[in-house]
C-alpha positions as CSV (number, residue, x, y, z in Angstrom):
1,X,0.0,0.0,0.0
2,X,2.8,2.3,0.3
3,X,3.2,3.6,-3.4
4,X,-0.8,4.9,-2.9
5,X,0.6,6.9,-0.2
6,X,-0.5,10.6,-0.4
7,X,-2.4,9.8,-4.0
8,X,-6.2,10.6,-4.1
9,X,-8.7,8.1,-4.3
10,X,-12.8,8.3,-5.2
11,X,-15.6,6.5,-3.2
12,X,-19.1,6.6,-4.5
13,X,-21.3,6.4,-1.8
14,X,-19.0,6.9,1.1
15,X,-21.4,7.8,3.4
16,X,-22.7,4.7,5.2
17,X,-21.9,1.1,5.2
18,X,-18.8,-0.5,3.0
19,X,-18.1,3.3,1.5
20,X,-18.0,4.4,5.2
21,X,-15.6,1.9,6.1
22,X,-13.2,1.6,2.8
23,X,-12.9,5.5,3.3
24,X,-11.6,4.8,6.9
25,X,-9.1,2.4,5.6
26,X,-7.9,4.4,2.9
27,X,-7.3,7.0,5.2
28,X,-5.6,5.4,7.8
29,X,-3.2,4.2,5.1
30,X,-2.7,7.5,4.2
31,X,-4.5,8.0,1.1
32,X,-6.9,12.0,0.3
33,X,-10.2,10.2,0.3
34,X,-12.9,12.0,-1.6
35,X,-16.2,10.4,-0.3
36,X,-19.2,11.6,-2.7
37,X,-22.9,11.3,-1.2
38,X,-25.6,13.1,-1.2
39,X,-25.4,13.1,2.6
40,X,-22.1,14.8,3.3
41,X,-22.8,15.7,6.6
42,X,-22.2,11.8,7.7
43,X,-18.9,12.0,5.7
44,X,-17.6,15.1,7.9
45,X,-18.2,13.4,11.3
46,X,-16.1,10.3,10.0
47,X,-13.3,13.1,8.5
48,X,-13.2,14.8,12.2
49,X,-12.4,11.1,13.9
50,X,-9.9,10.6,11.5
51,X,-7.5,13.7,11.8
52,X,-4.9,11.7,13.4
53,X,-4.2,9.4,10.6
54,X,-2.0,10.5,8.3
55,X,-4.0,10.7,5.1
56,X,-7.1,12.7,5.2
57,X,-10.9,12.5,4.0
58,X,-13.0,14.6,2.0
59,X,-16.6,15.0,1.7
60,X,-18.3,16.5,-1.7
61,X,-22.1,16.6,-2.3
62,X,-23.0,14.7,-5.2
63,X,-26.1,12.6,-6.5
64,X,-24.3,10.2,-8.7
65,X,-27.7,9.7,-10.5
66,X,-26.6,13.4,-11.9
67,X,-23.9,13.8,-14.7
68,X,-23.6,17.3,-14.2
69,X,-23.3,16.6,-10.3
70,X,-20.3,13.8,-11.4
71,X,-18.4,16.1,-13.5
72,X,-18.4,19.4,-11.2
73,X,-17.0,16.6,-8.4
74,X,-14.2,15.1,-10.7
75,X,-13.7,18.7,-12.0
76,X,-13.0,19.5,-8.7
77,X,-11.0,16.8,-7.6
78,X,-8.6,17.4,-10.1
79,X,-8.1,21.1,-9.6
80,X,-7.3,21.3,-5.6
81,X,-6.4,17.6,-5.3
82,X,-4.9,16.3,-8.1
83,X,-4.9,13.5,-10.5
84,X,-7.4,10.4,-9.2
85,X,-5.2,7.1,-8.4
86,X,-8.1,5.0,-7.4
87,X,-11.3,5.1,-8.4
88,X,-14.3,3.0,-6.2
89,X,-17.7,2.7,-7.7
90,X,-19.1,1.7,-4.6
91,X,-22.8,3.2,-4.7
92,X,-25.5,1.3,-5.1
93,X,-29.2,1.3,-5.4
94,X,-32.1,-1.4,-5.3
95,X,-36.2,-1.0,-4.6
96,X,-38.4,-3.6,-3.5
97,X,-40.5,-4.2,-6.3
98,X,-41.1,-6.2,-9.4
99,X,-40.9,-6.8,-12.9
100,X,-44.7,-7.6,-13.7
101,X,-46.1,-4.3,-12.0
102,X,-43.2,-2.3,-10.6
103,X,-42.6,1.7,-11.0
104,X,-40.6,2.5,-14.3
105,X,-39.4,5.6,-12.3
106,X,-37.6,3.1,-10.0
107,X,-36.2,0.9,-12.2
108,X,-34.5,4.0,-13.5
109,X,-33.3,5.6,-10.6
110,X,-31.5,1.5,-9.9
111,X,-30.2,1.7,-13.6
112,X,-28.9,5.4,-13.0
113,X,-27.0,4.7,-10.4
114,X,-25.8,1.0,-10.4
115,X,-25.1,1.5,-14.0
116,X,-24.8,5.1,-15.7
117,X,-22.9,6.5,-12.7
118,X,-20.3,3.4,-12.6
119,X,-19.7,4.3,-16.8
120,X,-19.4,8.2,-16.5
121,X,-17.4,8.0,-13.3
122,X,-15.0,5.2,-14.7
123,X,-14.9,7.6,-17.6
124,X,-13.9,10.5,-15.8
125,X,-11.2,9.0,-13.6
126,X,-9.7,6.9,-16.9
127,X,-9.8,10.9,-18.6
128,X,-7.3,11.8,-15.7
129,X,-5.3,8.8,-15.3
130,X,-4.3,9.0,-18.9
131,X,-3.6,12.7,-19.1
132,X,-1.5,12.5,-15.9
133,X,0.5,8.9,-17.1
134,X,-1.5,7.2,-14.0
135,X,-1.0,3.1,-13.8
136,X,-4.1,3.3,-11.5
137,X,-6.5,1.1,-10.1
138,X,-10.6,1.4,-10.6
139,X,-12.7,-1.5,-8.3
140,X,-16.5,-1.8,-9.3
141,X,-18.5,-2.9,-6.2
142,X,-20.8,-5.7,-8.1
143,X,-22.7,-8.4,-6.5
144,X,-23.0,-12.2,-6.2
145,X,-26.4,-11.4,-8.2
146,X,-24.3,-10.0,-11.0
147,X,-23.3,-13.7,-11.9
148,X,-27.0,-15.5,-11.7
149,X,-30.5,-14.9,-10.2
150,X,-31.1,-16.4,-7.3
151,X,-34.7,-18.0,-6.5
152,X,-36.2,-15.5,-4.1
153,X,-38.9,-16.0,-1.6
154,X,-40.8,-13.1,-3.0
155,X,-40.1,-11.8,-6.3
156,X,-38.4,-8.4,-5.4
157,X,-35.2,-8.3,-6.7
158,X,-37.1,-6.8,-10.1
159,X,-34.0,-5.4,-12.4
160,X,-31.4,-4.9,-9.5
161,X,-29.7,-8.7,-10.8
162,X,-29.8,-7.0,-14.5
163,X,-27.9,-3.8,-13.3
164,X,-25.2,-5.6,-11.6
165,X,-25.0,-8.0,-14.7
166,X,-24.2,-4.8,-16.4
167,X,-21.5,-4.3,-14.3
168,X,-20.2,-7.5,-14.7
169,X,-20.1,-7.2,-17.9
170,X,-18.7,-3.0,-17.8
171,X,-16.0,-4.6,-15.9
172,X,-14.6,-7.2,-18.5
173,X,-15.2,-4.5,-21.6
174,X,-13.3,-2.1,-19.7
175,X,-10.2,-4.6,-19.1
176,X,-10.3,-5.4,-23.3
177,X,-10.3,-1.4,-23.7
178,X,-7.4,-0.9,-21.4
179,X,-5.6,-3.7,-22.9
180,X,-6.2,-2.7,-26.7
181,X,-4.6,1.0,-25.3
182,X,-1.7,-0.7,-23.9
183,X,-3.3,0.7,-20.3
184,X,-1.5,-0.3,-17.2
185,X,-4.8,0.7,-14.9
186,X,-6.3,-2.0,-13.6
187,X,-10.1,-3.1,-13.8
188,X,-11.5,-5.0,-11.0
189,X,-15.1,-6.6,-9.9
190,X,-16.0,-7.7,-6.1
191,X,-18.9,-9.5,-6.0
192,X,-19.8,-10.0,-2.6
193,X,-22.8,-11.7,-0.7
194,X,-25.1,-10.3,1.9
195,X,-23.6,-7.9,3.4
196,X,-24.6,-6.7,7.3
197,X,-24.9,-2.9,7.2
198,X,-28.2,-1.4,8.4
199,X,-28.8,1.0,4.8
200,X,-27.9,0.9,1.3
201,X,-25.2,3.6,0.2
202,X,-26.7,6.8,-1.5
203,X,-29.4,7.3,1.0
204,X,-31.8,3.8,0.8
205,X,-32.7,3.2,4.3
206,X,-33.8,-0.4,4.9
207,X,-34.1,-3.2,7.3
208,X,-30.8,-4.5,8.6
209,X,-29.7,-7.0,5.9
210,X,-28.8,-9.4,8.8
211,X,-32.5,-9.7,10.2
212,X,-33.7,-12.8,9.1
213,X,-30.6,-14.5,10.7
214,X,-29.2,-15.3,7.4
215,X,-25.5,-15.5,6.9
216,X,-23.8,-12.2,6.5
217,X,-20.2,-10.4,5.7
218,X,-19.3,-7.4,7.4
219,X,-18.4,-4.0,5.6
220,X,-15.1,-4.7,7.3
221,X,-14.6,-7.7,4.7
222,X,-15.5,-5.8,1.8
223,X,-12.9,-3.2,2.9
224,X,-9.9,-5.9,3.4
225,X,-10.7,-7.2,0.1
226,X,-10.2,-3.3,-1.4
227,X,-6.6,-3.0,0.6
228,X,-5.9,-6.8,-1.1
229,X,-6.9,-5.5,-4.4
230,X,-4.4,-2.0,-4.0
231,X,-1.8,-4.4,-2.2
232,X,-0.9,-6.5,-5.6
233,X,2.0,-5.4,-7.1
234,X,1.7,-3.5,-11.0
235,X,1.9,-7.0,-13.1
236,X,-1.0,-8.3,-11.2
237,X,-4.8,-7.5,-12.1
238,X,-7.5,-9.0,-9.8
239,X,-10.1,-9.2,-12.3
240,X,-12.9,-10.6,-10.3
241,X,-13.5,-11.4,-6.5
242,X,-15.9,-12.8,-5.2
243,X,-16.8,-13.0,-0.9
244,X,-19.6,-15.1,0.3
245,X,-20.3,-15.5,4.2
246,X,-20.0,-18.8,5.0
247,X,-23.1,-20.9,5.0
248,X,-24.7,-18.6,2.8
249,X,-27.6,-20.5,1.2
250,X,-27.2,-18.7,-2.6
């Protein structure tokens, strides 16, 4: 972790749950965190704990469902931070409805963010690695449900499998991009499970995901897998990952 050192890094999402935490880890291995959300205020209590550690975090309003919100953050990123090292697309979005009478106005918002913010952020951040000679590292926060549907109880999970399939699939054209440039930033996909945090990223409040008793990770797992990922030296790509809780029944 020592060559990210003093380099900037991007978390979508940073204001609850694994963004929280990855920000925290990052910082404490002294990386200039910029944590977008919506809910800022959240990212500015975690900031003030961590003003000991010897990299800092920053917290920037944004609605990633918003290109114009995505591009004044990156814009300003670059001009007062400098170039971006490492790019998280962390935020993500689901509803609890359905495909045979759900609301097309959700199913956009979960395709806006889960999808359209992951593309014009990766965009952005590949802009500035390339006009700053950047070998950096960009980590799409997918899902096990990005690899197959799993049969449900109730029929909820509407087009939230489809968007992470998207990402799946962003992921892998993204590494035959970087390698048809003759890139060396690195693509990569974790996929985990249930995870045990008490509200989506970007603002979603809903039941703690560990309430039925099911097997859960922690954020704390995601966020060791992220300081794996940046911890592989600059000839190795983790192109997918993939964390289940043990016991986990899908």
């Amino acid at each position: 972790m020592e060559r990210w050192s003093g380099k900037v890094a991007i978390i979508t999402g940073a204001s609850a749950g694994m963004g929280a935490v990855i920000s925290q880890y990052l910082v404490e291995r002294g990386m200039k965190v910029v944590g977008l959300s919506r809910r800022i205020e959240r990212i500015e209590e975690l900031s003030k704990r961590l003003t000991e550690q010897p990299g800092k975090l920053y917290a920037f309003r944004c609605d990633i469902s918003k290109e114009e919100d995505i591009l004044r953050a990156f814009r300003w990123i670059r001009d007062n931070l400098g170039p971006v090292h490492v790019l998280i697309n962390n935020a993500g979005l689901t509803r609890s409805t359905n495909l045979t009478d759900g609301s097309t106005e959700d199913w956009r918002k979960i395709f806006d963010v889960n999808v359209m913010a992951t593309c014009i952020c990766t965009r952005e951040a590949v802009r500035i690695m390339k006009d700053h000679n950047v070998s950096g590292q960009i980590i799409n926060m997918n899902s096990v449900v990005g690899h197959y549907v799993p049969m449900m109880t109730e029929p909820l999970l509407n087009v939230y499998p489809a968007s992470k399939f998207a990402v799946t699939a962003l992921t892998e054209t993204l590494r035959q991009e970087l390698r048809y440039y003759k890139s060396k930033i690195k693509i990569t996909s974790i996929s985990p499970g249930v995870v045990r945090t008490p509200e989506y990223t970007e603002g979603q409040d809903e039941e703690d995901n560990n309430s039925s008793g099911m097997p859960s990770l922690k954020p704390e797992d995601v966020a060791d897998a992220v300081i794996y990922i940046l911890s592989t030296g600059p000839n190795v790509q983790v192109h997918e990952l993939t964390l289940r809780p043990i016991g986990e029944m899908f």
